[in-house]
ROTI-580023 format. One line per field, with one value per atom (N, C-alpha, C): residue number from 1; residue in three letters; atom name; x, y, z. Coordinates in Angstrom, 3 decimals, always signed. Atoms other than C-alpha are relative to their C-alpha. Last residue first. Layout:
! residues N
num = NUM,...
residu = Ala,...
atome = CA,...
px = X,...
py = Y,...
pz = Z,...
This chain:
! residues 109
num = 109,109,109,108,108,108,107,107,107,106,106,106,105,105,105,104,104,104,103,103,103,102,102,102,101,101,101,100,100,100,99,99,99,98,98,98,97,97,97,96,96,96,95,95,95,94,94,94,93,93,93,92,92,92,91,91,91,90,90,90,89,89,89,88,88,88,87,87,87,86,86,86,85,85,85,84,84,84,83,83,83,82,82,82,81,81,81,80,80,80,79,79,79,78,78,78,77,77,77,76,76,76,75,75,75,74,74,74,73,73,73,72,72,72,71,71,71,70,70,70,69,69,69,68,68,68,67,67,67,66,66,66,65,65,65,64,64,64,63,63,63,62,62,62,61,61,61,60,60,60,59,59,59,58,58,58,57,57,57,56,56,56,55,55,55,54,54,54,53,53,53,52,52,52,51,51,51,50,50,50,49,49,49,48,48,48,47,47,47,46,46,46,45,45,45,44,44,44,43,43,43,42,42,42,41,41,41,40,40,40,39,39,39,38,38,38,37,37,37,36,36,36,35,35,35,34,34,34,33,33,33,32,32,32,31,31,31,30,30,30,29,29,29,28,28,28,27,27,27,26,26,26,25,25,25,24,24,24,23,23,23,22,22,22,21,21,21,20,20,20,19,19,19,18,18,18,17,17,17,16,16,16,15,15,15,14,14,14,13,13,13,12,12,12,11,11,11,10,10,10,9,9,9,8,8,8,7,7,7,6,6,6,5,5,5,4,4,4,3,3,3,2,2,2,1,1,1
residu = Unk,Unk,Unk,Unk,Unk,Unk,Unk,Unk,Unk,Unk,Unk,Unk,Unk,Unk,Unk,Unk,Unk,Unk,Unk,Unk,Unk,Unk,Unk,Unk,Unk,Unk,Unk,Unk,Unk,Unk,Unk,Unk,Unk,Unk,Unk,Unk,Unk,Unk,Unk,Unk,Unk,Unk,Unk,Unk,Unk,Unk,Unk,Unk,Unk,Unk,Unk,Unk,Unk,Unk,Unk,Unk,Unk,Unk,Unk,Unk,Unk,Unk,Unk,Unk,Unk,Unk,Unk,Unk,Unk,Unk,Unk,Unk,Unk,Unk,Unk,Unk,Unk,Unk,Unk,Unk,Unk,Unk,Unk,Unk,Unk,Unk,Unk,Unk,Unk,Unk,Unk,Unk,Unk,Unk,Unk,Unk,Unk,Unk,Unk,Unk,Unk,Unk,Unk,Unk,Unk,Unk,Unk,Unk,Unk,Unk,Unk,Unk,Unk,Unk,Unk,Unk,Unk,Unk,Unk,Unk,Unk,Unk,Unk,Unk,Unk,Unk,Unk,Unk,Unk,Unk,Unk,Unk,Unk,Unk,Unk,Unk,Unk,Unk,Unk,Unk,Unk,Unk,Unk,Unk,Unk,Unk,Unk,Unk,Unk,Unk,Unk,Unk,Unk,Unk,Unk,Unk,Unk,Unk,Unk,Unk,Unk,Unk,Unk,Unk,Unk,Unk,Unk,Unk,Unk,Unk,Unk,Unk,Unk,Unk,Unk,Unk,Unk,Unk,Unk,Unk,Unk,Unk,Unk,Unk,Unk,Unk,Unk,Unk,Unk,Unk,Unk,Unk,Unk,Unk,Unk,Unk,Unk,Unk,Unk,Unk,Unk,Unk,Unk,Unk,Unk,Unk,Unk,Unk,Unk,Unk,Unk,Unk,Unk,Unk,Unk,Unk,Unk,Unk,Unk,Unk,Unk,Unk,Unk,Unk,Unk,Unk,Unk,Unk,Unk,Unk,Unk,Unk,Unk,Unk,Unk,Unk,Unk,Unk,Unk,Unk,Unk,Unk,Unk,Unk,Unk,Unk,Unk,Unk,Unk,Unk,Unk,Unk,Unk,Unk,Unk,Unk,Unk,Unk,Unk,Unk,Unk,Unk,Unk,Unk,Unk,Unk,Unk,Unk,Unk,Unk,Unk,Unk,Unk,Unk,Unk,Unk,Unk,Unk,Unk,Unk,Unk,Unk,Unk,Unk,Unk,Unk,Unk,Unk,Unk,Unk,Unk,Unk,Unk,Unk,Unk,Unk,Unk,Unk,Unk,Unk,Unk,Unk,Unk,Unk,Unk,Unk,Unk,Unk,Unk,Unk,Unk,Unk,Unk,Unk,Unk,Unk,Unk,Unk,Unk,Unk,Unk,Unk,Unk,Unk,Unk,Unk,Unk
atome = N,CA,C,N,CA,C,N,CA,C,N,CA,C,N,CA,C,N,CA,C,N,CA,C,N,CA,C,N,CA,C,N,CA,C,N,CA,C,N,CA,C,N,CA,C,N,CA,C,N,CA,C,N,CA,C,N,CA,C,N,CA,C,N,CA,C,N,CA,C,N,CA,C,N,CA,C,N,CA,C,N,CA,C,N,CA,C,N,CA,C,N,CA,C,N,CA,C,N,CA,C,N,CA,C,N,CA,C,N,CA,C,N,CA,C,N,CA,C,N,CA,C,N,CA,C,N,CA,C,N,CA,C,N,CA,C,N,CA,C,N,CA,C,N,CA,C,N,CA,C,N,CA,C,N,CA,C,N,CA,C,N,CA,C,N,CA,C,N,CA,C,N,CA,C,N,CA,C,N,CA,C,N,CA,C,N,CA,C,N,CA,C,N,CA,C,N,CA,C,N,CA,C,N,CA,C,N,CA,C,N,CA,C,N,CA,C,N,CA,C,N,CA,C,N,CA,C,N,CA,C,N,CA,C,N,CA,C,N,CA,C,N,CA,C,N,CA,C,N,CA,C,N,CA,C,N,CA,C,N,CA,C,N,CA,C,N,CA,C,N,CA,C,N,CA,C,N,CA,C,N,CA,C,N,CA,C,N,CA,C,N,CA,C,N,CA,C,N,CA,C,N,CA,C,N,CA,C,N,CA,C,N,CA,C,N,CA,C,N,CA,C,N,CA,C,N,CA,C,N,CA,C,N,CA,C,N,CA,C,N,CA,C,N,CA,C,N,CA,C,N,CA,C,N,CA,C,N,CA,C,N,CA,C,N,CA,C,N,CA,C,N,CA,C,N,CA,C,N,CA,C
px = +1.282,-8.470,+0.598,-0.571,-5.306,-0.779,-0.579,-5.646,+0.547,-1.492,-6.412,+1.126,-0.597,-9.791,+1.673,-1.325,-10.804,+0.103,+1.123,-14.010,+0.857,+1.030,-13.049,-0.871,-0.092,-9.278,-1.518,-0.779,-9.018,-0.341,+1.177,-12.058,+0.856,+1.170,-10.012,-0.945,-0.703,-6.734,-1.000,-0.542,-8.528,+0.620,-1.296,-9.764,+0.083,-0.938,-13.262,+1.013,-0.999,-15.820,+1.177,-0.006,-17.293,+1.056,+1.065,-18.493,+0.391,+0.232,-16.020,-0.884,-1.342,-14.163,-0.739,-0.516,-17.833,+1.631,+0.804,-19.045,+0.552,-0.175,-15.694,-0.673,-1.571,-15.631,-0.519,+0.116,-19.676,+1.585,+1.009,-19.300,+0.257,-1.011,-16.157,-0.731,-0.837,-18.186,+0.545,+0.291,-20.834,+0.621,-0.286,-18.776,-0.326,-0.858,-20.103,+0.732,+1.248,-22.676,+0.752,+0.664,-19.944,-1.270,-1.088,-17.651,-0.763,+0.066,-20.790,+0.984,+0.823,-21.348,+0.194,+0.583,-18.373,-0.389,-0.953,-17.935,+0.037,+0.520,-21.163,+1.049,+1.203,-19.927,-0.485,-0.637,-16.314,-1.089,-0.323,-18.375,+0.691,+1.179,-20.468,+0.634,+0.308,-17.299,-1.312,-0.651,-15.680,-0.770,-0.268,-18.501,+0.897,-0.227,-18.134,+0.151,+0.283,-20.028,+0.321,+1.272,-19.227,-0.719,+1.536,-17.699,-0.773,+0.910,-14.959,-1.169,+0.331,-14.127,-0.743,+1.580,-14.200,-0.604,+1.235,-11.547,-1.228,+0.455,-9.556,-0.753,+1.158,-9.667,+0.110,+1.236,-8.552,-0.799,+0.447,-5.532,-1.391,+0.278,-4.279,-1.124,+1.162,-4.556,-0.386,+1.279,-2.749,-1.208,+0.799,-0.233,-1.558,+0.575,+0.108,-0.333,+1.167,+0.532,-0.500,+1.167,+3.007,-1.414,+0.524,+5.066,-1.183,+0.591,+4.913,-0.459,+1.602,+5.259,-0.563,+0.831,+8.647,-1.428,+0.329,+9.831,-0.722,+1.120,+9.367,-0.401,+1.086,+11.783,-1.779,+0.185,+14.371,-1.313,+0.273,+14.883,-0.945,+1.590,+14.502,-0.231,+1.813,+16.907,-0.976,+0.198,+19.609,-1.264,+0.607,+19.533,-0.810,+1.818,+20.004,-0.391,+0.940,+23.379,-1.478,+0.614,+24.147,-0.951,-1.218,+24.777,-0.121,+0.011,+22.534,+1.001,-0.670,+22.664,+0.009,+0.833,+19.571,+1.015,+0.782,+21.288,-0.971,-0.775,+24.504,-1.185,-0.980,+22.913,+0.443,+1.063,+20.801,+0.432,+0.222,+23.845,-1.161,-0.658,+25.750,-0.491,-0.188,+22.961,+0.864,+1.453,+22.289,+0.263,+0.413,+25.984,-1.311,-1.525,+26.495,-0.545,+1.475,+22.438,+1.933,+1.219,+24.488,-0.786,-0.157,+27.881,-1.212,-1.011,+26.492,+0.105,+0.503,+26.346,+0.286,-0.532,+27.745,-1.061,+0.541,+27.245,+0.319,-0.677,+29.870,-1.588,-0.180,+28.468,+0.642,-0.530,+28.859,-0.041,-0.875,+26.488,+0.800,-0.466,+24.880,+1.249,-1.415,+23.236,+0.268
py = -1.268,+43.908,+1.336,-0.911,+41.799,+1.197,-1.365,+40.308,+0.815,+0.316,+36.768,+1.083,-1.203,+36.358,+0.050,+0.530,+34.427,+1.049,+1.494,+35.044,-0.223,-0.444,+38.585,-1.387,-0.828,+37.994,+0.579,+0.448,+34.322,+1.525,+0.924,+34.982,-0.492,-0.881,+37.658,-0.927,-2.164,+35.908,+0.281,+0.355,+32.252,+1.118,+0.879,+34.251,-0.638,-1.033,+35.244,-1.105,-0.866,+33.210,+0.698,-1.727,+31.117,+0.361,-0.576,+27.529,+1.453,+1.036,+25.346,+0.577,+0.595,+27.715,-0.931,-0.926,+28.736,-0.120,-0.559,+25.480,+1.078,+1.316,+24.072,+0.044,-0.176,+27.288,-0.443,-1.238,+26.517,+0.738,+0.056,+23.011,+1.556,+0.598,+23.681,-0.537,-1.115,+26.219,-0.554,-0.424,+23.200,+1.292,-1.305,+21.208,+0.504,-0.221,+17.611,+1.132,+0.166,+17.406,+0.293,-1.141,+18.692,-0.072,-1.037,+15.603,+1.462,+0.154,+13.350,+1.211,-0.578,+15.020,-0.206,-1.216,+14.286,+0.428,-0.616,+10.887,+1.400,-0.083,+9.894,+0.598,-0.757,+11.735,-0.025,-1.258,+9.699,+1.193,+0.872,+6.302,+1.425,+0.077,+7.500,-0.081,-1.512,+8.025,+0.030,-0.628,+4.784,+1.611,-1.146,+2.980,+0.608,-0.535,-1.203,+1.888,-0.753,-3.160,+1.595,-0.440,-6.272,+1.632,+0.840,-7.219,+0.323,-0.311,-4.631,-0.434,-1.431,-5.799,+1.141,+0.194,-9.089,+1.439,+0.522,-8.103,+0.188,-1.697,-6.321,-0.580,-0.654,-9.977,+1.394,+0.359,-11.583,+0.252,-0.326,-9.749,+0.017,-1.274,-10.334,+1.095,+0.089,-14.255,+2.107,+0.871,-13.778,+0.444,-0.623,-11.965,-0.559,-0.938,-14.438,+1.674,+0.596,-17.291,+1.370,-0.212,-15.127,-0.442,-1.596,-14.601,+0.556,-0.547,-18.475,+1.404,+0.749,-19.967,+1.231,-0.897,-17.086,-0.920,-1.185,-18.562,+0.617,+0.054,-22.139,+1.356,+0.359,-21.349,-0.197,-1.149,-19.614,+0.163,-0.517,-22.663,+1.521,+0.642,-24.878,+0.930,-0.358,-22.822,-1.098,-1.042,-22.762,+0.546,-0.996,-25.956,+1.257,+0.720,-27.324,+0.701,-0.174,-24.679,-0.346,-1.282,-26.036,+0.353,-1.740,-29.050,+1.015,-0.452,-32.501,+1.163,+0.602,-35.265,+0.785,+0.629,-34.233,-0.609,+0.980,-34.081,-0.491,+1.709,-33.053,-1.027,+1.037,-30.276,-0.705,+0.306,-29.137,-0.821,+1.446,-29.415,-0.153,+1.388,-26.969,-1.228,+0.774,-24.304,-1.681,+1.267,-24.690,-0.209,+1.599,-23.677,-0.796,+0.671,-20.973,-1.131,+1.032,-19.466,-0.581,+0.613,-19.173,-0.668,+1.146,-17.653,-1.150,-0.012,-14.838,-1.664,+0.795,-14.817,-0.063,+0.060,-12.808,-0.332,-0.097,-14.647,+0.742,-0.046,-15.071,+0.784,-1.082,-16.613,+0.398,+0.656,-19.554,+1.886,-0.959,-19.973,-0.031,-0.974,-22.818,+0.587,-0.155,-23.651,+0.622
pz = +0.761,+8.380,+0.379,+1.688,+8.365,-0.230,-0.625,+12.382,-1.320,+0.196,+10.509,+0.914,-0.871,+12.221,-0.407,-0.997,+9.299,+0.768,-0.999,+7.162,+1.231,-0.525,+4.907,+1.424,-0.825,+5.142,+0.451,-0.929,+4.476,+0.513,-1.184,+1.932,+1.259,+0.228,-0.176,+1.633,-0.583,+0.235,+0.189,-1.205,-1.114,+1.111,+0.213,-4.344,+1.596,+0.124,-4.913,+0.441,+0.915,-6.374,+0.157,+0.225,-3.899,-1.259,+1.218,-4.197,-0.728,+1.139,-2.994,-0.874,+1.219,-0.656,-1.065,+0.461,+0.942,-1.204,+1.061,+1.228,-0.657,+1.270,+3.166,-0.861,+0.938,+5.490,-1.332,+1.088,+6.109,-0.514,+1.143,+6.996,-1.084,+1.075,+9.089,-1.539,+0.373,+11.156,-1.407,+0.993,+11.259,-0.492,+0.267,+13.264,-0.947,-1.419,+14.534,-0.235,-1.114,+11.485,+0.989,-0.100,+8.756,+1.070,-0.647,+10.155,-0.038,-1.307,+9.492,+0.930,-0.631,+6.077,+1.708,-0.449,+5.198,+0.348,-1.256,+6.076,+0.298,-1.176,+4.028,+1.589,-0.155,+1.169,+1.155,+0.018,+1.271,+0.726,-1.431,+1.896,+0.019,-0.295,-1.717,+1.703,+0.142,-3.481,+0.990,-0.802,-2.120,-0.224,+0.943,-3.523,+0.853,-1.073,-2.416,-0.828,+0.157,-4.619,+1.085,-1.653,-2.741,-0.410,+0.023,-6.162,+0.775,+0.665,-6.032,-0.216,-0.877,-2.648,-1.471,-0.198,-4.543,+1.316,+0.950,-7.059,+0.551,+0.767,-4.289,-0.847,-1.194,-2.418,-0.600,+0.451,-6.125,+1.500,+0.896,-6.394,+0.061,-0.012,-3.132,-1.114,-1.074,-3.265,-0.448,+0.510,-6.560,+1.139,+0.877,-5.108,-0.619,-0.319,-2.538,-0.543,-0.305,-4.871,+1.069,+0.609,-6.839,+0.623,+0.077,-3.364,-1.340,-0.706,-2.770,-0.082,-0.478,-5.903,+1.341,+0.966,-6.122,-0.199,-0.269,-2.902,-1.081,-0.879,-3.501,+0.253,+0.721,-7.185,+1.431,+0.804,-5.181,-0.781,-1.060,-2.755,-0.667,-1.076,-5.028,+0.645,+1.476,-7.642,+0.890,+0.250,-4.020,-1.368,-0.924,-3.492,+0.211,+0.170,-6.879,+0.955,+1.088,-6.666,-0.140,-0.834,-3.453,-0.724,-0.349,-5.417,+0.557,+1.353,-4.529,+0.179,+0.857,-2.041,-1.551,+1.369,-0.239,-0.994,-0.527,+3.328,-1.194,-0.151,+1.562,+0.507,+1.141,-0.135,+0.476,+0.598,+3.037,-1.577,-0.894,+5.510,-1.305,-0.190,+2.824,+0.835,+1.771,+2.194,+0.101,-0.287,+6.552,-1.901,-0.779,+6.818,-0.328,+0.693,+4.428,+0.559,+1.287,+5.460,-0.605,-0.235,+8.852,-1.050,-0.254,+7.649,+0.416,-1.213,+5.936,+0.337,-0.610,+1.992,+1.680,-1.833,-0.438,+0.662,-0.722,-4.204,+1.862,-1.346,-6.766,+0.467,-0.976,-9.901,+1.470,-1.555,-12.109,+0.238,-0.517,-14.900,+1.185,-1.745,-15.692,-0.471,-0.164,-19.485,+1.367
């Protein structure tokens, strides 16, 4: 069953809707569900595509936890201050305060 709607539109896609219905001999309307219908092919087809290159990025066995580790360490190889911060906060017991004022030059002592 068609509906009738009001649509705003600028004058440009006005004109090419109307040369394209007269040059196919159909209603804007047809126009317009072709036009609507190539677009949604197209944006599922590139979902799709999308879908199935994360698929094979999962396939390539790709570990992000393992690519994380190796970045770490590289950053803890080119500053080992930032090594030993980043141990200390991860291992230590006392509070963030405590180790900002015993490790940091904060000017608190």
């Amino acid at each position: 069953m068609a509906s009738k709607t009001t649509v705003a539109i600028d004058q440009g896609i006005r004109k090419k809707l109307k040369k394209l219905a007269s040059l196919l001999d159909i209603s804007q309307g047809e126009v317009i569900n072709k036009a609507v219908s190539m677009f949604e092919k197209s944006i599922l087809s590139q979902l799709a595509e999308h879908k199935s290159m994360v698929k094979e990025s999962q396939k390539a066995g790709i570990n992000v936890e393992q690519i994380l580790k190796e970045a770490t360490q590289k950053v803890w190889d080119q500053d080992p201050e930032r090594k030993e911060i980043q141990k200390k906060l991860q291992e230590g017991p006392e509070t963030i305060d405590d180790f900002i004022i015993t490790n940091w030059e904060s000017g608190l002592e």
